[in-house]
DOBAPA-850195 format. One record per atom (N, C-alpha, C): residue number from 1; x, y, z. Coordinates in nm, 3 decimals, always signed. Example, Ala and Ser with C-alpha at 12.3 -4.5 7.8 and 13.67 -1.06 7.14 Angstrom:
// residues 2
> seq | px | py | pz
> 1 | +1.319 | -0.569 | +0.780
> 1 | +1.230 | -0.450 | +0.780
> 1 | +1.320 | -0.330 | +0.780
> 2 | +1.285 | -0.225 | +0.708
> 2 | +1.367 | -0.106 | +0.714
> 2 | +1.290 | +0.003 | +0.787
// end
This chain:
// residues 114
> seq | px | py | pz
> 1 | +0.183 | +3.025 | -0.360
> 1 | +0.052 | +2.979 | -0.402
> 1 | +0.066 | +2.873 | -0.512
> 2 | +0.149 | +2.907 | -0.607
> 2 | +0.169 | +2.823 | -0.710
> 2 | +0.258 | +2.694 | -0.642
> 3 | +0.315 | +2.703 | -0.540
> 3 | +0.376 | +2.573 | -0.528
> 3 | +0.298 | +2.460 | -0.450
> 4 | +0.162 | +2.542 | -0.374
> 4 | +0.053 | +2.469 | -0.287
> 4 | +0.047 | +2.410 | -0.392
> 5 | -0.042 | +2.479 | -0.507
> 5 | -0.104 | +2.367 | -0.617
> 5 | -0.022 | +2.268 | -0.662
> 6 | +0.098 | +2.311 | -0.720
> 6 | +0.171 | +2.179 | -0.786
> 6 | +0.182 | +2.077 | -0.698
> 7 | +0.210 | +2.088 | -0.486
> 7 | +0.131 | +2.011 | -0.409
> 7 | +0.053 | +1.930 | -0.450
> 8 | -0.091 | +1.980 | -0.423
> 8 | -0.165 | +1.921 | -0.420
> 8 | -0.194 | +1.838 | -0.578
> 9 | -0.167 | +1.879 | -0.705
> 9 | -0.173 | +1.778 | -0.793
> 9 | -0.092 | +1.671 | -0.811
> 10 | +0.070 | +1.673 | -0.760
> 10 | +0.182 | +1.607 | -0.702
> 10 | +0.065 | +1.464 | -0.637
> 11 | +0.024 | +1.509 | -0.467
> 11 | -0.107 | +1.411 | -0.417
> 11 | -0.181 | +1.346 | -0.478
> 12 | -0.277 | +1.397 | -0.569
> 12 | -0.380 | +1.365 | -0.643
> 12 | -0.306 | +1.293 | -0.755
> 13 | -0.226 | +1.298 | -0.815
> 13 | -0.158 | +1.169 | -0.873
> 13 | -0.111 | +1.033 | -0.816
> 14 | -0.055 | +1.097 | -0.668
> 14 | +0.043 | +0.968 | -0.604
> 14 | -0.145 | +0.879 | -0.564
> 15 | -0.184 | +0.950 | -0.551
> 15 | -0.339 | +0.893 | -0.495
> 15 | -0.447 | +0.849 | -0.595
> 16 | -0.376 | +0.843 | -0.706
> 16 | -0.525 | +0.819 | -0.814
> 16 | -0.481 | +0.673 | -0.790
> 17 | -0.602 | +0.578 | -0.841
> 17 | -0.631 | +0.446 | -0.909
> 17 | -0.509 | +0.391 | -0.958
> 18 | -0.458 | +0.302 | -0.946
> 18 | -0.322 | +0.276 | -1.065
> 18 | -0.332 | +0.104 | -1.033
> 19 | -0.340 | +0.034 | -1.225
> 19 | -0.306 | -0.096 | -1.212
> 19 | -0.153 | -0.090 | -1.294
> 20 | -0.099 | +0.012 | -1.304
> 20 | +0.064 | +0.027 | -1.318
> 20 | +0.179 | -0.137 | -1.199
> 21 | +0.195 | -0.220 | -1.268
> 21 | +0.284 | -0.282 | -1.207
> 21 | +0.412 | -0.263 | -1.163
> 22 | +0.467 | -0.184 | -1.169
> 22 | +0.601 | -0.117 | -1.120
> 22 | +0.556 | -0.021 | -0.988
> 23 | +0.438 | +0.050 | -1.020
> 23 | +0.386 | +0.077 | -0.905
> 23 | +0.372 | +0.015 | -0.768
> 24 | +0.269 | -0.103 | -0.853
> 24 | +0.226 | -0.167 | -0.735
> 24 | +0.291 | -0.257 | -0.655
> 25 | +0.429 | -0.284 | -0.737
> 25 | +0.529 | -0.374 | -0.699
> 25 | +0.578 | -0.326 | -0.567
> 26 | +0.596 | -0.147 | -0.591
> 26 | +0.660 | -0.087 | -0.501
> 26 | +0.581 | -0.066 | -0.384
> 27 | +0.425 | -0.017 | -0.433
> 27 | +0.351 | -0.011 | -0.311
> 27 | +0.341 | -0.147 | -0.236
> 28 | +0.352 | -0.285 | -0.258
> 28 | +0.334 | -0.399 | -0.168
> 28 | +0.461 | -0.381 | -0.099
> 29 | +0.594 | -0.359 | -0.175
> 29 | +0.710 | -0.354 | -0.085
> 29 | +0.681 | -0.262 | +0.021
> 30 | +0.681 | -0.151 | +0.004
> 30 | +0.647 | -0.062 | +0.119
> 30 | +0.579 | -0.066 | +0.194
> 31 | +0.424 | -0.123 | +0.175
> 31 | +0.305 | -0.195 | +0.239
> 31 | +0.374 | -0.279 | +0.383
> 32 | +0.496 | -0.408 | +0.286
> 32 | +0.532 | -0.501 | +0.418
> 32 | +0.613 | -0.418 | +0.518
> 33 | +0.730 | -0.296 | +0.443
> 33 | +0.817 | -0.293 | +0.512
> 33 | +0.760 | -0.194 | +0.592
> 34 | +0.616 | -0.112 | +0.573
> 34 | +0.540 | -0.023 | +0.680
> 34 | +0.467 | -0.113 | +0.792
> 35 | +0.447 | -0.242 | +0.758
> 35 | +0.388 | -0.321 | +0.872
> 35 | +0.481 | -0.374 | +0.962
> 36 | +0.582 | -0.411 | +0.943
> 36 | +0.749 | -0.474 | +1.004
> 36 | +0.792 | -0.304 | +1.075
> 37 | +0.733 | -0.233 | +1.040
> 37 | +0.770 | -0.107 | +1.116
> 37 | +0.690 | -0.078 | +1.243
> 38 | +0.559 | -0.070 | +1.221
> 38 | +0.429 | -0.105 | +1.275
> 38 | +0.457 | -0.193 | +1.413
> 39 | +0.480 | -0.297 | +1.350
> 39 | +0.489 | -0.405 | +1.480
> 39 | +0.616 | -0.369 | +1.605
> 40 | +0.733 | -0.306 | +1.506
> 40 | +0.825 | -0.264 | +1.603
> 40 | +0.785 | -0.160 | +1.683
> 41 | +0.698 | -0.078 | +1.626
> 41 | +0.642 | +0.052 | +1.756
> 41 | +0.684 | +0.181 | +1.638
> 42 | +0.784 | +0.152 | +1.564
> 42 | +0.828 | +0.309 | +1.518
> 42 | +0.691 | +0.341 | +1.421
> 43 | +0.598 | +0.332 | +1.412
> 43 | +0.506 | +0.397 | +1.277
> 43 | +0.380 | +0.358 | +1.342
> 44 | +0.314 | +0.411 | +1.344
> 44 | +0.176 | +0.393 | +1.334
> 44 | +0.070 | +0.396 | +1.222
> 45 | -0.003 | +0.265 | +1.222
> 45 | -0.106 | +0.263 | +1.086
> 45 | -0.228 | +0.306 | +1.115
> 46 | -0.277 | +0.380 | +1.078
> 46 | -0.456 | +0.366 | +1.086
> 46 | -0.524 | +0.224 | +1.078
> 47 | -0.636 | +0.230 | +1.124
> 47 | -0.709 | +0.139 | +1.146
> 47 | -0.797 | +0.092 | +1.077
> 48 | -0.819 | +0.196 | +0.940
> 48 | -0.837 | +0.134 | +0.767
> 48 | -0.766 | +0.049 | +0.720
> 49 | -0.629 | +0.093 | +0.761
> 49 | -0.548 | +0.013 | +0.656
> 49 | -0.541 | -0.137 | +0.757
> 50 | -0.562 | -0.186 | +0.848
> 50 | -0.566 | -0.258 | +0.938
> 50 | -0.619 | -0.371 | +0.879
> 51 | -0.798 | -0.275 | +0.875
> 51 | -0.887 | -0.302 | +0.836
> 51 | -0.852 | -0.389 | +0.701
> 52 | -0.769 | -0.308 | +0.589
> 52 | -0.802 | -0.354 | +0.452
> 52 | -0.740 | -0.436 | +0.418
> 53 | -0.610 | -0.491 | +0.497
> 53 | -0.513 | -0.589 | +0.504
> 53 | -0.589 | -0.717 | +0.601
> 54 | -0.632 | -0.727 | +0.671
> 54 | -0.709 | -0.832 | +0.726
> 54 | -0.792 | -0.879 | +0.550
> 55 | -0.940 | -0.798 | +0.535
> 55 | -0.941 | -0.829 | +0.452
> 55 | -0.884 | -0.921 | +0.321
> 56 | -0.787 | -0.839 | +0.260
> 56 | -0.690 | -0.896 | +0.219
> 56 | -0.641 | -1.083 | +0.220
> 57 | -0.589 | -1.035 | +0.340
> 57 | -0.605 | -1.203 | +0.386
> 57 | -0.653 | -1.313 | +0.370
> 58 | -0.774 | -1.217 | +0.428
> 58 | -0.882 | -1.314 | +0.441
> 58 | -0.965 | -1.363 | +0.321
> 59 | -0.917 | -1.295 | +0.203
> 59 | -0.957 | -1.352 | +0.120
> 59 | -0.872 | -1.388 | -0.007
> 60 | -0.748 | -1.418 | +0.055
> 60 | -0.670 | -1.495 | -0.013
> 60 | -0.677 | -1.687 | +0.043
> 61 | -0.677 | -1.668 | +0.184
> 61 | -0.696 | -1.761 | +0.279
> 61 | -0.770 | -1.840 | +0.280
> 62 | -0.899 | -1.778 | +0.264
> 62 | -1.029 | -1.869 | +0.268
> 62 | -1.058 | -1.903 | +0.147
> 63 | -1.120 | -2.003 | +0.165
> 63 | -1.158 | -2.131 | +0.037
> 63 | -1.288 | -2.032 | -0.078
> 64 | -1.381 | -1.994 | +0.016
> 64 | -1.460 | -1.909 | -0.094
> 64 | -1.403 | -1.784 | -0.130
> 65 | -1.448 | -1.814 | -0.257
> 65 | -1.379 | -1.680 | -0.368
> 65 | -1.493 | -1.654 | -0.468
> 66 | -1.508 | -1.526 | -0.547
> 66 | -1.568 | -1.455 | -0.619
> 66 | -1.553 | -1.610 | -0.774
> 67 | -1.392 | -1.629 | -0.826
> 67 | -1.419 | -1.689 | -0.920
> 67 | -1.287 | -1.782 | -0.835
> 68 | -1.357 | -1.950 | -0.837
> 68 | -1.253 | -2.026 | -0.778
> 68 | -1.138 | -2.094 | -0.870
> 69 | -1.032 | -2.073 | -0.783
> 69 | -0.902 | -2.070 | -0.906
> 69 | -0.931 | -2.283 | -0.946
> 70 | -0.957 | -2.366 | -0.844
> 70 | -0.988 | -2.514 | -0.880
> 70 | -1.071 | -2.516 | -1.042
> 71 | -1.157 | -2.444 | -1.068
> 71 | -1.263 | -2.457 | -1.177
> 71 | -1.214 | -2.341 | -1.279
> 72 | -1.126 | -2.214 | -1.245
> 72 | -1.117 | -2.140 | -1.339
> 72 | -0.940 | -2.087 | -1.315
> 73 | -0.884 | -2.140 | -1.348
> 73 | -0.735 | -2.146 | -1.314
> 73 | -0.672 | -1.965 | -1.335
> 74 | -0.691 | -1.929 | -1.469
> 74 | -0.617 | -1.780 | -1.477
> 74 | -0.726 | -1.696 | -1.465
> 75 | -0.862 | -1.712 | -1.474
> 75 | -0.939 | -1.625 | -1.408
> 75 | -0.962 | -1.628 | -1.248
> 76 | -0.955 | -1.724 | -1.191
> 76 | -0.940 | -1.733 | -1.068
> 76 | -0.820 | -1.671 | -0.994
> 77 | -0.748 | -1.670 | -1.041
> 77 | -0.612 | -1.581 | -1.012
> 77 | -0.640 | -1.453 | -1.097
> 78 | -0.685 | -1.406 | -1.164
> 78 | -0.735 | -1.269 | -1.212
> 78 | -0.844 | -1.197 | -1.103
> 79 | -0.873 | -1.256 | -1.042
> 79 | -0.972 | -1.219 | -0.953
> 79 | -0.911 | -1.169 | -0.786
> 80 | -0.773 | -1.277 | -0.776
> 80 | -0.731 | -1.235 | -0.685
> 80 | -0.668 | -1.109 | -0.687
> 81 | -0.613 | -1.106 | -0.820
> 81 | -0.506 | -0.992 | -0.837
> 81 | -0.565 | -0.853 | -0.873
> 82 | -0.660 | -0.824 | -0.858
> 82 | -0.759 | -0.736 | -0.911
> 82 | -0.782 | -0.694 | -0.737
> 83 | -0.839 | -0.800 | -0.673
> 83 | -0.885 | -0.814 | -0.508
> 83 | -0.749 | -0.692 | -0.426
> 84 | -0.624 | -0.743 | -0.468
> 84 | -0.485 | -0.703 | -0.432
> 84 | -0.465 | -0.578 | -0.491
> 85 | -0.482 | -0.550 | -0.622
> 85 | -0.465 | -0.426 | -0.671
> 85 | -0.577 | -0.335 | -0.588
> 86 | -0.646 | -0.344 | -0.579
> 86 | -0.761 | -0.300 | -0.551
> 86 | -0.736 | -0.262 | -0.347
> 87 | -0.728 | -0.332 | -0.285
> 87 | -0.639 | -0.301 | -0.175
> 87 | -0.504 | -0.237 | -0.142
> 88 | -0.464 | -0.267 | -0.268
> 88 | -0.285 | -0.159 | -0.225
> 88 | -0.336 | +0.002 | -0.252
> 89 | -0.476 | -0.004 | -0.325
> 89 | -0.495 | +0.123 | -0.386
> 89 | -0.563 | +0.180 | -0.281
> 90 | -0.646 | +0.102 | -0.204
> 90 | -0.714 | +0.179 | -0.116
> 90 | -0.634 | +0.236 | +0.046
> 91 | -0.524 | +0.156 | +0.034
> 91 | -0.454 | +0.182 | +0.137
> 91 | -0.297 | +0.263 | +0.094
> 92 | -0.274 | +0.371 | -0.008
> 92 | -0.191 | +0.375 | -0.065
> 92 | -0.172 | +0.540 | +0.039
> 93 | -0.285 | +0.594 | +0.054
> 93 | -0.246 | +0.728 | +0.140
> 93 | -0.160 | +0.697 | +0.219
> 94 | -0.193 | +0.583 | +0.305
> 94 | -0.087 | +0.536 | +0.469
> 94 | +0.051 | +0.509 | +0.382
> 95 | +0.041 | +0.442 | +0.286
> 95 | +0.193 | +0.410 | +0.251
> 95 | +0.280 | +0.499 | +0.200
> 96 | +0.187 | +0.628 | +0.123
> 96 | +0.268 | +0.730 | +0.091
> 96 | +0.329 | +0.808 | +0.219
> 97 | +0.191 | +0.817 | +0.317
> 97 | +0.285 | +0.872 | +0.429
> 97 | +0.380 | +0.796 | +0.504
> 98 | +0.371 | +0.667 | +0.498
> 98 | +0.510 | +0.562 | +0.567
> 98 | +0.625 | +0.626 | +0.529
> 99 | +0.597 | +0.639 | +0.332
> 99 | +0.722 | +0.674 | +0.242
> 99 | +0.777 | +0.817 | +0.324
> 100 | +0.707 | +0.899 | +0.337
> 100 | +0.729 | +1.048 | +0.382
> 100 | +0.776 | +1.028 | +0.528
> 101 | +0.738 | +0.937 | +0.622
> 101 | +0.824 | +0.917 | +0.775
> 101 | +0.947 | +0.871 | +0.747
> 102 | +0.972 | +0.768 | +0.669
> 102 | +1.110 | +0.711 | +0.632
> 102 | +1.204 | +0.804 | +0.556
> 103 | +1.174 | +0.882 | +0.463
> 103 | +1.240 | +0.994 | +0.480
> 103 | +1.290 | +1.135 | +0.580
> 104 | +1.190 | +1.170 | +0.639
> 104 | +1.186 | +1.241 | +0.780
> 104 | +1.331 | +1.195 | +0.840
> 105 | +1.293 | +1.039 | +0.891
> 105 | +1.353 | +0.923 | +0.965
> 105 | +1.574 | +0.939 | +0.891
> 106 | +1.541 | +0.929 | +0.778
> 106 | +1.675 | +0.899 | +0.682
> 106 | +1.759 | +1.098 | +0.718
> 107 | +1.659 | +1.166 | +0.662
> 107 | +1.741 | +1.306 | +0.698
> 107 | +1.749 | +1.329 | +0.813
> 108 | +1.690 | +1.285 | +0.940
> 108 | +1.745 | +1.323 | +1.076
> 108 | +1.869 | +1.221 | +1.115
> 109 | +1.875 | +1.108 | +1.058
> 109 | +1.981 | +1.038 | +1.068
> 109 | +2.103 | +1.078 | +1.026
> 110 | +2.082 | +1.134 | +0.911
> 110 | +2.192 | +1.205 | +0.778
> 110 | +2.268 | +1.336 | +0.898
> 111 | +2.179 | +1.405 | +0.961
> 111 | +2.229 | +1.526 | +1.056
> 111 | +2.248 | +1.486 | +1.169
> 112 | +2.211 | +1.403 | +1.220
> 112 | +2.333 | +1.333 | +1.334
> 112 | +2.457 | +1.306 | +1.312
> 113 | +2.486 | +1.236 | +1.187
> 113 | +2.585 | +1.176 | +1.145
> 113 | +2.700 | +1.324 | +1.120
> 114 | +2.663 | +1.444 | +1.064
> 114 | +2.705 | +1.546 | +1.056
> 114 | +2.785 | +1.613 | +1.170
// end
């Protein structure tokens, strides 16, 4: 019982809000290397996170922006990076579970090798 809980608060941390940069460094790494997985067939993403990465994109891409970096140089780039934080966070469940297949993935490899 006691180890469900430490579980579930374990979750509820990896899942809170975080503008931690060491974090988020790691969650974009994992982000690409769960989509390069994705495309090969081994992982499957939900269709949120699909969703929130188009997004994403699309509003790095396109010319209209909330504050435009031409007229407001480090707030305009404050805006993106907020946009980005703000997306790695909402899509961070799928990446924790990427993290948790790639391990799966690493110990069944480890016992073959055995």
């Amino acid at each position: 019982m006691e180890e469900q809980n430490n579980n579930q608060n374990n979750n509820q941390e990896k899942n809170k809000f975080s503008i931690n940069p060491i974090i988020l460094f790691k969650d974009l790494k994992d982000f690409i290397a769960m989509l390069f997985a994705a495309i090969r067939g081994k992982f499957k993403i939900k269709l949120s996170t699909i969703c929130w990465a188009l997004i994403g994109v699309f509003y790095f891409v396109l010319p209209l922006d909330f504050v435009p970096e031409a007229f407001f140089t480090f707030l305009g780039l404050g805006d993106d990076l907020l946009v980005l934080i703000y997306i790695l966070n909402q899509i961070r469940p799928d990446i924790e579970r990427y993290r948790q297949f790639r391990l799966e993935q690493k110990g069944a490899k480890d016992e073959k090798d055995l």
